[in-house]
N, C-alpha and C positions, 0 to 999 in steps of 0.2 A: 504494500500500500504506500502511497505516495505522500511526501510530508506536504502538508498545507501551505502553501505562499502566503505568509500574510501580510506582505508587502500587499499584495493582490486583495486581500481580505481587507484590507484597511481601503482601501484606494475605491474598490467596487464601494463598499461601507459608507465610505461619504458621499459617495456619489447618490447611492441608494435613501441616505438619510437626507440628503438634500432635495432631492426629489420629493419626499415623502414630508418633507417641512412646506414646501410650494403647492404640493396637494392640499395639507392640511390648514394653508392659511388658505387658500379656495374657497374649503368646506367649512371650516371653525370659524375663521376671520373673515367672511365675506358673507357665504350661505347663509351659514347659521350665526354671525354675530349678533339677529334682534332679538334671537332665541337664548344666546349664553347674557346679554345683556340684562333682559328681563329675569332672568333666573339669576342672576350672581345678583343684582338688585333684590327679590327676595330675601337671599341670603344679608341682605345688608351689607354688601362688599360693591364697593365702585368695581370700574371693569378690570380688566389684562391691565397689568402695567408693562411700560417695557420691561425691567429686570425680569417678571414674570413671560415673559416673550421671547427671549434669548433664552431664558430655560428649556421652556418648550424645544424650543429650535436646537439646542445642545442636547437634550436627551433624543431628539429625532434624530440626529447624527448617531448616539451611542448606539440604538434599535440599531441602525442600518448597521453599522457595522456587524452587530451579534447577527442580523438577520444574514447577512453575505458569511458570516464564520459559519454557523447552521447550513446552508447551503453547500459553503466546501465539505461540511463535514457529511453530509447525506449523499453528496454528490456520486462518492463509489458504490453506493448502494443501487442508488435512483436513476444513474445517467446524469448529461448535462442539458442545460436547458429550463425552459421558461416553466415548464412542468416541473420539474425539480423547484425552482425558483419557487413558483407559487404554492411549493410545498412547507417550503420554507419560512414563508411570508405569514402562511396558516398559521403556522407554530407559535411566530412571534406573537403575531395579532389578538392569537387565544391569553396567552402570557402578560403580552402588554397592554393590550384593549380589553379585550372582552371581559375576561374574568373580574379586572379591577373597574370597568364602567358597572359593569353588574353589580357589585357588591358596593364599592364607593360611591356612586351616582344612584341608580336605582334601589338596591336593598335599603339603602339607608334613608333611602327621602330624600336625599339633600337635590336632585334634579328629577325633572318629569321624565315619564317615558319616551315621548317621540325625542326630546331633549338628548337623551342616551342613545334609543336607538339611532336614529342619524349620525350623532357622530361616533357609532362605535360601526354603522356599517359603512359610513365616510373611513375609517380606519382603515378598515379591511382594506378598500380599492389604491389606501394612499400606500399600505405594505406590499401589495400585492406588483404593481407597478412598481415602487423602487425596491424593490429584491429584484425584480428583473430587468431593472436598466444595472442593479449592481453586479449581479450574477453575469449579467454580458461581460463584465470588464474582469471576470476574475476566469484567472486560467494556473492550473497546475506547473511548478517548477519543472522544467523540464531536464533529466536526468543528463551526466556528463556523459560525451560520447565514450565511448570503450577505447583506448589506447591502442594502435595496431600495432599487431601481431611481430615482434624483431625478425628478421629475416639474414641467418648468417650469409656472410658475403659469397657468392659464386653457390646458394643455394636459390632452388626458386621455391616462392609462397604457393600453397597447396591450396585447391578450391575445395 
């Protein structure tokens, strides 16, 4: 089995987190801001601040990357490819969306349902897509060629 690049794993990884911060300001910061607006209001909190914005956007980096390491690690199993990728992206999404929108936002009251559902299946599409523009850029080290064969002088190389 082949050692993982993570030169490649980092590289794909921000790529993948970046992607997946432009989706999510789309969906969170555009779509749904009258929705997270009126709900952090509720709560009695002004909105996003920036420091809280940059956060965001720094742990969407760290996801990608995990999401593109996940990837190289399934990869020998699964093959390469967007299928592999969007298997990937599942995992994360379940770990980093779903499970904690579920219990943090909805079990608890503190957001409504459509409030949750939309951006946790906003989630999905925004891992789903940057695991597969990261997983494009990530490729296995490729192993040193083998040394040829010494060949004593006035003998010849055998096929």
């Amino acid at each position: 089995m082949a050692k993982m690049n993570m030169g490649r794993v980092i590289l794909g990884g921000v790529v993948a987190g970046i992607v997946m911060d432009i989706l999510g300001f789309l969906v969170d910061g555009m779509w749904l801001a009258p929705r997270w607006a009126a709900a952090m209001k509720a709560l009695g909190h002004p909105g996003f601040s920036t420091s809280q914005m940059v956060w965001f956007n720094l742990l969407g980096i760290a996801i990608g990357i995990v999401a593109v390491w996940v990837y190289a690690a399934i990869r020998p199993r699964f093959g390469t490819g967007a299928k592999t990728a969007t298997c990937a992206a599942v995992v994360m999404w379940i770990a980093s969306a779903l499970l904690p929108n579920l219990s943090m936002m909805w079990a608890m009251g503190l957001f409504g349902r459509r409030l949750t559902l939309y951006t946790t299946v906003g989630a999905l599409v925004e891992m789903i897509v940057g695991t597969i523009a990261g997983a494009a850029l990530y490729q296995e080290p490729q192993p040193a060629p083998a040394p040829a064969a010494a060949v004593k002088v006035g003998q010849t190389a055998q096929a």
